[in-house]
N, C-alpha and C positions, 0 to 999 in steps of 0.2 A: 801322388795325391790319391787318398782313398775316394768311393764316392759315397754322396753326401744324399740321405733320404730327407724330405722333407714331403710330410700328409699336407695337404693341402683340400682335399675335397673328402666329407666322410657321408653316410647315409648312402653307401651307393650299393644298389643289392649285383648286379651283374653289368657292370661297365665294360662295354664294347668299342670296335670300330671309332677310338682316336683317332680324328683329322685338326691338325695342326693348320690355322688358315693366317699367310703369310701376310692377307693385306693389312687385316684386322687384327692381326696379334691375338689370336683367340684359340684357344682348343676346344673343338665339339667332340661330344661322344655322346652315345644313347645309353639307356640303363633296360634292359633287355626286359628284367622282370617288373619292374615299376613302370612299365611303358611312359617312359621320359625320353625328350630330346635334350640336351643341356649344354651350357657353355658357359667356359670359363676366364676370365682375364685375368692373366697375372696381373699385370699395372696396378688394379683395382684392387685384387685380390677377390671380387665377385662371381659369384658362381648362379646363374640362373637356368632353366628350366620349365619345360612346356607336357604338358599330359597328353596324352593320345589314347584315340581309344584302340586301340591293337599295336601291341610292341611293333616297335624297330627293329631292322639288324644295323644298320646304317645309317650315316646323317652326314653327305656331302653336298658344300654349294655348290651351286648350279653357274656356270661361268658368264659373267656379263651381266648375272641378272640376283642384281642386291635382294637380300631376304630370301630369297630363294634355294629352296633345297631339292634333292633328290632321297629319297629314303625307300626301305620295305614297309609294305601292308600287308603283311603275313607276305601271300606269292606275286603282289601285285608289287612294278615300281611304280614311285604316284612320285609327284610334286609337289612338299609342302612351304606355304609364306609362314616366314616367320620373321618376328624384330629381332631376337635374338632375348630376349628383354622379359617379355608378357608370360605368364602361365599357361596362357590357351596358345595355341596356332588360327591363323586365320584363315583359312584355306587348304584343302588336302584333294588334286586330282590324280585320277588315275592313269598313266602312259600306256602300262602293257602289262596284263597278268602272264607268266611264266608256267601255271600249273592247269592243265589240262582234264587234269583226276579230280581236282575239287577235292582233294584228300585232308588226311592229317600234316598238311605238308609247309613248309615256311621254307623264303630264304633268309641265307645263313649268314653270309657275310656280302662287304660290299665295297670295292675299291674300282678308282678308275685311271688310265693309263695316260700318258702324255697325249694323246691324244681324245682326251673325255671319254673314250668308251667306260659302260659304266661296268667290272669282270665281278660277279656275283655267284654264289653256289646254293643251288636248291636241295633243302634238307628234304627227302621222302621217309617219314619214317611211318613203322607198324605200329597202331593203336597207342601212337602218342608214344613211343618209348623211342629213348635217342639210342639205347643201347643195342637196337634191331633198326637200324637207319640204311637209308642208300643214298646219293646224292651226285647231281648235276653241275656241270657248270659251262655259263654263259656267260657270252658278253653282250651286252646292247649300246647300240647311236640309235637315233633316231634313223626308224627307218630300216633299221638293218638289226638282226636277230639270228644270234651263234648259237649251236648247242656244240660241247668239245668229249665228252665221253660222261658216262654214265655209271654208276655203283659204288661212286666214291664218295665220302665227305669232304668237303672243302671245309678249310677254315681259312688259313692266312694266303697273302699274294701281296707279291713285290716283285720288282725290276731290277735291274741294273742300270748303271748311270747310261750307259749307250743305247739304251732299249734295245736291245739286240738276244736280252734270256729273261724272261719269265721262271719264277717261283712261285708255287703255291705248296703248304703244308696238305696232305694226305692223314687226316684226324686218324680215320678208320683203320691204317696201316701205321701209323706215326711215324711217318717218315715225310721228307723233304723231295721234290722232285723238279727236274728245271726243264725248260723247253728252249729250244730257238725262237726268239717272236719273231715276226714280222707285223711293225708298226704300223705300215702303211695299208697293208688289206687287215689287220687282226687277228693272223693266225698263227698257231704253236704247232711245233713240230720236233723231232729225235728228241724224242724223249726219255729224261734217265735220272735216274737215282742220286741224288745230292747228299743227301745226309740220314741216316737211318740209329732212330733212337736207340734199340736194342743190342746193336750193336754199342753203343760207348754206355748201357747197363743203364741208361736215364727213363727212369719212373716218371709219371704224371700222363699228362695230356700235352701235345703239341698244340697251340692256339692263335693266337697272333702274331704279326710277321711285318718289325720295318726293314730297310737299308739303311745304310753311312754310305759316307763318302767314298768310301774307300771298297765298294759293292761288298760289305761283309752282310751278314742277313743275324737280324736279332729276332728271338723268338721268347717267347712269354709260354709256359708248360705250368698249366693248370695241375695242383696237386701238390708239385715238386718244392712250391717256393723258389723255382727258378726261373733265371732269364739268359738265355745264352747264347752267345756267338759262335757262328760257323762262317767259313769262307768259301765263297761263290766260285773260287779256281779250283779249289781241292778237294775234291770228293771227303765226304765223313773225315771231316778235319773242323775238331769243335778247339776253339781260339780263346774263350772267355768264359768263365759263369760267374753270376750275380747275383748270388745270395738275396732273397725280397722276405723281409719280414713278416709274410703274409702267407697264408697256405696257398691261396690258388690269385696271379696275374694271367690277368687275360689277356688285354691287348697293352700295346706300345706303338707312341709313334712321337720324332723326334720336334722340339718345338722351341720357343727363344728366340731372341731378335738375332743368333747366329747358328740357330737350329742344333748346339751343343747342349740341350736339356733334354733328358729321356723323360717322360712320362710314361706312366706305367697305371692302368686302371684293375682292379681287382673284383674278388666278386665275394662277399658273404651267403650266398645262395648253396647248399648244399651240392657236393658233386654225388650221386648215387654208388656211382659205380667204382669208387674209389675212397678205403678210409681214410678220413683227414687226422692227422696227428697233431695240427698246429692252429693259430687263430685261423678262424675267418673273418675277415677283416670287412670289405667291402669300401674301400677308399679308394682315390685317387693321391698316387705320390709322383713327383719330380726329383727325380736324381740330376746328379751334377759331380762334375771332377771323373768323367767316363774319358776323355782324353780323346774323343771324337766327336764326329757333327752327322747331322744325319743329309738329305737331300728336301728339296720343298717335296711335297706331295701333289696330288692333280684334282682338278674341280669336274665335274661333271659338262659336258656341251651339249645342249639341246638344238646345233647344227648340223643338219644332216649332209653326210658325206657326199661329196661327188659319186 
């Protein structure tokens, strides 16, 4: 069975950070440049959406506690209410600012682990240019505040079904690199080289990052029009590609009442640093007929660790 594209959300300038929420049947994502929170229901087929005054990189719920989200305010994580529903948000506090410099600086992405930590990456860039960047990465619980190395851009992160290895995409280097986690304190450690674009000749930008079941890791590369598999055992061992009728996919992450649907959100937003050959689109699509399922994803916990 080939797979099977279907648009489903258009108007979207840089759609980020897919979170598939298993209770609700919902996909949220934020739209980076139109500073939107937004969500989608299949069932429905309704797509709503809230304004903010300073983009997103993130928009996960917050566990136990309906309407409730975790998101970026440039470097601050805050918690915002929302119905899911209304144009406005009702409420936006602040947790913990991350940045120090007060600079030109934002984080960049934002996923959290079977245990709610929430693993985030601070973009520091020069005079507002992504193209002269350095970047951080953290994780936070309540309470408790990582920093794991410095110079790097983060973009994507995901696990493995046993939490036992962390992934995270290296934009700056575009390459893929894996850690041993340890779940239970939050720390990463032997670390080494997973997958290295240059080496299999692959143009674009490395950017978002889910798993399947089967701990393969799909990646979304800004530029390429692609989306492709690599396997979490085998070093630089690329499994799949998937053709996206759209110049630059950003992120993906797997969704459907048996989590067999890929979504895939896009961006019509100029990439500078890279010429485009093909549309830019800026939609939201749903594939199907991928012949795999992904894993649920994790909410945010605003309980603080023993």
């Amino acid at each position: 069975m080939e797979p099977v594209f279907e648009k489903i959300v258009e108007d979207v300038f840089f759609g980020k950070s897919l979170f598939w929420d298993i209770f609700t049947q919902s996909l949220y994502f934020v739209d980076y440049v139109s500073r939107t929170i937004n969500r989608y229901v299949p069932e429905t087929q309704l797509h709503f959406r809230a304004t903010l005054e300073t983009s997103s990189s993130f928009l996960i719920p917050v566990e136990d506690r309906g309407n409730k989200f975790v998101i970026s305010n440039r470097t601050q994580i805050a918690i915002v209410s929302w119905d899911g529903l209304k144009g406005t948000v009702d409420a936006i506090s602040k947790i913990v600012d991350l940045d120090e410099l007060k600079n030109c600086n934002m984080l960049r992405t934002g996923k959290c682990d079977e245990w709610g930590r929430l693993w985030t990456g601070l973009l520091i860039m020069e005079n507002y240019n992504p193209l002269r960047s350095i970047g951080r990465l953290y994780s936070y619980r309540v309470g408790t505040i990582k920093t794991y190395f410095d110079g790097e851009v983060v973009s994507g992160i995901a696990w493995n079904k046993s939490n036992s290895k962390m992934f995270y995409i290296n934009s700056s280097k575009k390459r893929v690199d894996a850690f041993d986690f340890d779940i239970i304190n939050g720390d990463i450690s032997n670390r080494q080289v997973l997958f290295t674009f240059e080496n299999h000749q692959l143009d674009g930008m490395p950017y978002g990052m889910t798993s399947d079941e089967d701990d393969n890791l799909w990646i979304a590369i800004i530029s390429a029009s692609k989306v492709i598999k690599i396997s979490t055992t085998k070093p630089e061992t690329l499994l799949y590609t998937l053709n996206i009728p759209t110049e630059q996919p950003v992120s993906l992450a797997w969704g459907g009442e048996n989590l067999d649907e890929l979504y895939i959100s896009t961006s019509s937003f100029p990439n500078q640093s890279i010429t485009m050959t093909r549309l830019l689109d800026g939609s939201l699509y749903r594939v199907t007929g991928l012949n795999t399922k992904g894993i649920p994803m994790h909410t945010f916990s605003l309980v603080c660790l023993p």
